[in-house]
C-alpha positions as CSV (number, residue, x, y, z in Angstrom):
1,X,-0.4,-7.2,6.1
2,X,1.0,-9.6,3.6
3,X,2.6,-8.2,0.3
4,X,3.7,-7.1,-2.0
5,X,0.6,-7.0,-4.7
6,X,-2.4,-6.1,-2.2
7,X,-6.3,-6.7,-4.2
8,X,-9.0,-4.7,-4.2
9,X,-12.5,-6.7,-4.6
10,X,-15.7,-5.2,-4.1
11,X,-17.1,-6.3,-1.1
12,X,-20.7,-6.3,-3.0
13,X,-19.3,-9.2,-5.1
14,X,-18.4,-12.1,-2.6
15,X,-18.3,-14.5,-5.9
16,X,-15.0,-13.3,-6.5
17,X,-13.3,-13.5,-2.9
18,X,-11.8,-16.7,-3.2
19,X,-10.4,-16.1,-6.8
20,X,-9.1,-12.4,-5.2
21,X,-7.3,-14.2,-2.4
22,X,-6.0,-17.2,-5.1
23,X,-4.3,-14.5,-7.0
24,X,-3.3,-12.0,-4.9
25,X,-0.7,-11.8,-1.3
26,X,-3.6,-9.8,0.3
27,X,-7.6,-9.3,-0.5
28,X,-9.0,-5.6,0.3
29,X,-12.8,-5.7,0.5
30,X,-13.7,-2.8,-0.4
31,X,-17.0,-0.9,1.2
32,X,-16.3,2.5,-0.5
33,X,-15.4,3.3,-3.8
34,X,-15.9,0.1,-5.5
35,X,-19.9,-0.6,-3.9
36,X,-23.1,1.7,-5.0
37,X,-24.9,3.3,-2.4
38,X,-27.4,1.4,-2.3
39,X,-25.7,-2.1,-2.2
40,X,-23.6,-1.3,0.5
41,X,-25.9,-2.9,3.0
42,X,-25.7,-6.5,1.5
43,X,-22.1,-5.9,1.1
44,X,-21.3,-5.5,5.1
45,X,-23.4,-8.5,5.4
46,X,-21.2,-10.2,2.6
47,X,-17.8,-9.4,4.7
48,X,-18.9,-10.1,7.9
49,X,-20.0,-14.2,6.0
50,X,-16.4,-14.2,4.2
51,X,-14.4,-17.5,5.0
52,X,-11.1,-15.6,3.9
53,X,-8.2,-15.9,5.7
54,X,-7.9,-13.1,8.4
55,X,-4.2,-12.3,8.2
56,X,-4.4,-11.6,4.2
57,X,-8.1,-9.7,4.6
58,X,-8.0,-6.1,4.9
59,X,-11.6,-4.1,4.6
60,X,-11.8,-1.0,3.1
61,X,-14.2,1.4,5.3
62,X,-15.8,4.5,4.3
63,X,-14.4,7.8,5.3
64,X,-15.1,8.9,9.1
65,X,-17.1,11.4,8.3
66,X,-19.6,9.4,6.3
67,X,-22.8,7.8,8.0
68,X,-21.5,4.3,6.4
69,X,-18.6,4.8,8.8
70,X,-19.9,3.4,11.7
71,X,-21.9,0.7,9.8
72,X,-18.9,-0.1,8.3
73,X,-17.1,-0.3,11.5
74,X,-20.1,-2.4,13.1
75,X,-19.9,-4.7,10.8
76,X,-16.3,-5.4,10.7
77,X,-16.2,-6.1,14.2
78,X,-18.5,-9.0,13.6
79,X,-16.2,-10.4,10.9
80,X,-12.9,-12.4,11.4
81,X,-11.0,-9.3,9.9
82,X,-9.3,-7.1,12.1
83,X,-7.1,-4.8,9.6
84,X,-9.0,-2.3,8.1
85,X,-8.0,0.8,5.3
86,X,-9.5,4.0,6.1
87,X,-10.4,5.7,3.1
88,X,-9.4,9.2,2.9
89,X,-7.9,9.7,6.2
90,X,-7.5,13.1,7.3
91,X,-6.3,13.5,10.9
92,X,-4.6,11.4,13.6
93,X,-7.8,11.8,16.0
94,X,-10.0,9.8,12.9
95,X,-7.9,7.0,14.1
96,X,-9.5,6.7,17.7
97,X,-12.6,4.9,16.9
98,X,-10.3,2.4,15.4
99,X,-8.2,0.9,17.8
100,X,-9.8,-2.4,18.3
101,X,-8.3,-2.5,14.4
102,X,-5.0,-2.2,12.9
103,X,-5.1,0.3,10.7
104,X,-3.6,0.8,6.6
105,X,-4.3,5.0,6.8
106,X,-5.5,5.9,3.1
107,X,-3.7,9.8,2.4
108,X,-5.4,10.7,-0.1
109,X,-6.7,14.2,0.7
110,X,-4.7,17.8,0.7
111,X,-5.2,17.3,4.5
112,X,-4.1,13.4,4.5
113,X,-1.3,14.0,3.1
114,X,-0.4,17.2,5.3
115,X,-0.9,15.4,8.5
116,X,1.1,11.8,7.1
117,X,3.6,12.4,9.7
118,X,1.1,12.8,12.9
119,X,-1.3,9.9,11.3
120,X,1.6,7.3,11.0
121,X,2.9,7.9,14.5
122,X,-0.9,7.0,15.6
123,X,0.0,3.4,17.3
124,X,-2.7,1.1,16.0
125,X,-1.7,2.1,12.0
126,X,0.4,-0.4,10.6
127,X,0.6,0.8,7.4
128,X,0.3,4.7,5.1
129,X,-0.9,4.5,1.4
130,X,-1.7,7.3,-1.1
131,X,-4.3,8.2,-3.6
132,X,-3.5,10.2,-6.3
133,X,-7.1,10.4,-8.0
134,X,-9.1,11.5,-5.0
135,X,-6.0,13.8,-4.5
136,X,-6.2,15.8,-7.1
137,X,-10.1,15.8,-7.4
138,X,-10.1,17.4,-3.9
139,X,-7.6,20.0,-5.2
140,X,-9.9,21.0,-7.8
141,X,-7.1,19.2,-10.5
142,X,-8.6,17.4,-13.7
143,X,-5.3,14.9,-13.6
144,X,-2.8,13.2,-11.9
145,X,-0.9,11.9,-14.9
146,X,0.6,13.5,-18.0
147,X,-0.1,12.4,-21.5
148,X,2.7,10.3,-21.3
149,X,1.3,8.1,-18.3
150,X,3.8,9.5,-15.6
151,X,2.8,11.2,-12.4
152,X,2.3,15.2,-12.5
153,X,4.7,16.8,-9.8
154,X,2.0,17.1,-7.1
155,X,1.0,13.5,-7.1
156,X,4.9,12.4,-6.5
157,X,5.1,15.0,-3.9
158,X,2.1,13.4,-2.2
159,X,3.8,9.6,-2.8
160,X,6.9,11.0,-1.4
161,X,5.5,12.5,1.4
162,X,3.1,9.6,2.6
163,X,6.6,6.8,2.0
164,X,9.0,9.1,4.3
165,X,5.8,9.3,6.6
166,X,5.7,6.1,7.1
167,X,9.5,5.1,7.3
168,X,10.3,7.9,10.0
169,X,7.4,6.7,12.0
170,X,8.6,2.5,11.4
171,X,5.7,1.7,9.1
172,X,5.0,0.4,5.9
173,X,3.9,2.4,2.8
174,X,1.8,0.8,-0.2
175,X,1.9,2.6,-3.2
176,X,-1.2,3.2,-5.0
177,X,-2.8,1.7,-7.9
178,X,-2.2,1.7,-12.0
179,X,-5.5,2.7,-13.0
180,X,-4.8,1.4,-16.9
181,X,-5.1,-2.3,-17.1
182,X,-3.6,-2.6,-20.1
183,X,-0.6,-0.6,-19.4
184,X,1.5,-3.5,-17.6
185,X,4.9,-2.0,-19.2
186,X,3.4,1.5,-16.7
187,X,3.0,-0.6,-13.8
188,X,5.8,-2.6,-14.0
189,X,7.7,0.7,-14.0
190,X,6.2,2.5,-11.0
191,X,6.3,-1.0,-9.0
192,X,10.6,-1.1,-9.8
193,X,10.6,2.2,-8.5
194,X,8.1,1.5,-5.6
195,X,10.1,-1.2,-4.5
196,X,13.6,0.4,-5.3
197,X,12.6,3.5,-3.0
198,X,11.4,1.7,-0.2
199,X,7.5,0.7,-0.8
200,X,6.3,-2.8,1.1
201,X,3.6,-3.1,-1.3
202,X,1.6,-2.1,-4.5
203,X,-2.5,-1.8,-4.4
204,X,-3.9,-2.9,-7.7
205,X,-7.6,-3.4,-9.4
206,X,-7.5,-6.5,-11.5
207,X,-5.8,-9.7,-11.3
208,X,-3.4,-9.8,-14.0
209,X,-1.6,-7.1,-12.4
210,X,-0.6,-9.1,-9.6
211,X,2.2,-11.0,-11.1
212,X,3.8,-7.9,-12.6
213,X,4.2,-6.2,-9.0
214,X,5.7,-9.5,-7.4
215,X,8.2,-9.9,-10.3
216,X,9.0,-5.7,-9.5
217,X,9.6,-6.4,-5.8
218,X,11.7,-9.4,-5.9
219,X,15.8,-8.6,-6.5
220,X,17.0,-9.9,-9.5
221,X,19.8,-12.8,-9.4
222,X,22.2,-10.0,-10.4
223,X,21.2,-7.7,-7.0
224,X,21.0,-10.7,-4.8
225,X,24.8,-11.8,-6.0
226,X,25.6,-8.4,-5.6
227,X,24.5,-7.8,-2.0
228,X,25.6,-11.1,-1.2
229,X,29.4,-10.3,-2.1
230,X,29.3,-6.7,-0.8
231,X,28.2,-7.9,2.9
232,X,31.1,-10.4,2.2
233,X,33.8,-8.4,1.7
234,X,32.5,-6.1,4.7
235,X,33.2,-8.3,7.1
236,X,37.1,-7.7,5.8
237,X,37.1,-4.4,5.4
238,X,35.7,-2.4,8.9
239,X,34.9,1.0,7.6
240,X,34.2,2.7,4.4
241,X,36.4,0.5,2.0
242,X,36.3,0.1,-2.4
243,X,34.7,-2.8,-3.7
244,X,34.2,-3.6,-7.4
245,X,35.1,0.6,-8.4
246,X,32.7,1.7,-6.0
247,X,32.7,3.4,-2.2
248,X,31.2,1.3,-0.1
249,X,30.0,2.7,3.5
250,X,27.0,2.3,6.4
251,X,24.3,3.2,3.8
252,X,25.3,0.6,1.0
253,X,25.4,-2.1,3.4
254,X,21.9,-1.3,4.6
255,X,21.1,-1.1,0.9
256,X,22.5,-4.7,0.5
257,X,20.4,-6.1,3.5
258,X,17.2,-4.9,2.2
259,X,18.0,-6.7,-1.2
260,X,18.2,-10.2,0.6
261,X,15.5,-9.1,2.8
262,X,13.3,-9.3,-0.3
263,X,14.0,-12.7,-1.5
């Protein structure tokens, strides 16, 4: 999986693969949400001809407890790809008919998200991401959002849940996407938080979204000098030691290496 801005394109529109995977670190064909019913047959066909690069490729499949499942599956397996996204995951055991694939687990049901822990440790997922729409339509909610645009308490649960899922069991999380378009000052705010907390990557919908979430991920020139001089003066100071007014011990310094570790 290459990050941090992953696209979705429908896999019914293979006119817009190569402009996905110009814009974008990673291309998610989608075979669920974003493909009728009844196109979804000319839309396996349209993977399984895509010329896209394999490493930054990752299909979408349809739950496991659809019928489209295993055509999905079927079809994938006469593609180049080999990472798939399995919507609404539910269970570690959904995960066996996968494992000729690496997996990016979708938790994005009340039992997805309850059984994060078991479906991260499954050894063929290399990634957990969240849902908050599907979410909170399976709980009966009407919204995940407030008027305001910011996440209702059980959608952060859920995020938090699925990210310390996935760091516990060594994965990555991706968080999920900014439904509004428009609302670029929104995303660029969940994506410094998504990236300050620990997320690999962001899932978006349209192209013009990309460049926000890369600028979100990468340190600033102010975080990178500052790492840079705090693993300095550790190599002086052994120990919890003050540097610039503030304590300085084991966790900051693993702070600092995950700053450079982003440039």
């Amino acid at each position: 999986m290459i990050g941090p801005a992953l696209l979705f394109c429908p896999a019914d529109r293979p006119d817009r693969y190569g402009k996905a995977a110009d814009a974008a670190d990673s291309v998610i064909l989608d075979l669920e949400d974003a493909v009728a019913p009844d196109n979804r047959a000319s839309a396996r066909e349209s993977v399984v001809a895509s010329t896209l690069a394999p490493a930054r490729t990752i299909v979408r499949v349809n739950p496991a407890d659809t019928p489209d499942f295993e055509l999905d599956l079927e079809a994938v397996r006469r593609s180049s790809s080999r990472t798939v996204m399995l919507a609404k995951t539910e269970s570690a055991g959904q995960l066996d008919a996968l494992t000729d694939f690496e997996v990016i687990a979708l938790c994005e049901t009340p039992a997805g998200v309850e059984n994060a822990a078991a479906i991260a440790a499954a050894p063929n997922v290399i990634a957990l991401m969240w849902g908050a729409e599907d979410l909170v339509g399976a709980i009966g909610g009407r919204s995940s959002r407030h008027a305001d645009g910011t996440y209702r308490d059980v959608a952060r649960y859920a995020r938090s849940r699925v990210l310390i899922a996935a760091a516990a069991a060594g994965k990555a999380a991706i968080d999920t996407v900014h439904l509004d378009i428009a609302d670029l000052d929104g995303l660029a705010a969940e994506v410094e938080d998504a990236a300050a907390v620990g997320f690999a990557a962001t899932a978006c919908i349209h192209p013009t979204q990309v460049a926000v979430i890369r600028q979100g991920y990468a340190p600033t020139a102010d975080e990178i000098a500052w790492a840079e001089r705090v693993l300095s003066a550790a190599q002086a100071n052994p120990g919890v030691f003050r540097f610039e007014g503030r304590m300085v011990d084991g966790p900051v310094l693993m702070q600092a290496r995950a700053v450079l570790a982003r440039r």
